[in-house]
C-alpha positions as CSV (number, residue, x, y, z in Angstrom):
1,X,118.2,199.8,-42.9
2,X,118.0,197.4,-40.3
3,X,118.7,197.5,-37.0
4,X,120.9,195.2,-35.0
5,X,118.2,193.2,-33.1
6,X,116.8,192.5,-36.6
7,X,120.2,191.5,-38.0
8,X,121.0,189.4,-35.1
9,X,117.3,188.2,-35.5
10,X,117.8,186.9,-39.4
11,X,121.3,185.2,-38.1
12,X,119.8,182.5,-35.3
13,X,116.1,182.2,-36.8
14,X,117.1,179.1,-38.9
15,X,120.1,177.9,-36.8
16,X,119.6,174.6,-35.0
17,X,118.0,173.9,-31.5
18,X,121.6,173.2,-30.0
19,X,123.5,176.4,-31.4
20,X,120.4,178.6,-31.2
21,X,120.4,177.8,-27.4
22,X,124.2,178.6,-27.3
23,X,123.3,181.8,-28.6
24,X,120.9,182.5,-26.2
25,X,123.2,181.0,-23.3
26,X,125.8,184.0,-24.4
27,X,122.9,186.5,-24.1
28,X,122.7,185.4,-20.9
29,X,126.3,185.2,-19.9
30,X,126.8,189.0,-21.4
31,X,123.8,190.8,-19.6
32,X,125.2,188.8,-16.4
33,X,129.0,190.5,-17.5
34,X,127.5,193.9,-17.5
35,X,125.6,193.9,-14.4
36,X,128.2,192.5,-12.3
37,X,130.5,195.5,-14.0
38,X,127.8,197.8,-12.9
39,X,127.3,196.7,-9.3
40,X,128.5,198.9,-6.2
41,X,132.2,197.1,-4.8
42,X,131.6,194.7,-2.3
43,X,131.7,196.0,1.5
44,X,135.1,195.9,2.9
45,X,132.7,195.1,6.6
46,X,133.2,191.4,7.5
47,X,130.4,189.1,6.6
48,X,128.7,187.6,9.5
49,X,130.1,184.0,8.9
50,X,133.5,185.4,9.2
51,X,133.1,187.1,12.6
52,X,131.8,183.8,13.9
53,X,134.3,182.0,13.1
54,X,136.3,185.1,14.2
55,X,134.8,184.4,17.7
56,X,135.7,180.8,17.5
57,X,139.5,181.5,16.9
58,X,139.8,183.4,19.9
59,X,138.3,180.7,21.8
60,X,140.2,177.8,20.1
61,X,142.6,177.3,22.5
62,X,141.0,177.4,26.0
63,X,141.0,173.6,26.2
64,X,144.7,173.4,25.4
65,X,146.3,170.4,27.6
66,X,143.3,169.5,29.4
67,X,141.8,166.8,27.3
68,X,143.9,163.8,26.5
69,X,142.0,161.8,24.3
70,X,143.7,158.8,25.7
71,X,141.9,159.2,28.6
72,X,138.7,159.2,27.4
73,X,139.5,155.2,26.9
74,X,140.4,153.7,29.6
75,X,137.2,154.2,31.5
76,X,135.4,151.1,32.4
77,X,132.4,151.0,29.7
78,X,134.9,150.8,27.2
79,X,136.7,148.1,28.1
């Protein structure tokens, strides 16, 4: 009796470079399946980027009507 590494053993040894490397290419996409299945839920805490950009938010409008970008060009050194 043989076992199923063996069987799966006799079934790539003499395919070609392209399909064996396909094969392996699965291997590697099932073991990624199962350990993604098998790690812990992401945390429900917000990651670090989003609190910064949580800070920005609040801050987003404190400049609100006090910059005209028209004004920025009629200053002398751009004329």
């Amino acid at each position: 009796m043989t076992t199923l590494a063996e069987q799966i053993y006799e079934e790539t040894k003499n395919l070609a470079e392209p399909l064996a490397r396909e094969v392996l290419d699965f291997i590697g996409f099932l073991k990624y399946r199962k350990d993604r299945a098998s790690a812990p839920a992401p945390s429900s805490q917000p990651l670090e980027a989003d609190a910064d950009w949580a800070e920005f938010e609040k801050l987003a409008g404190a400049w609100e009507g006090k910059f005209h970008r028209e004004d920025c060009y009629d200053r002398p050194i751009l004329r």
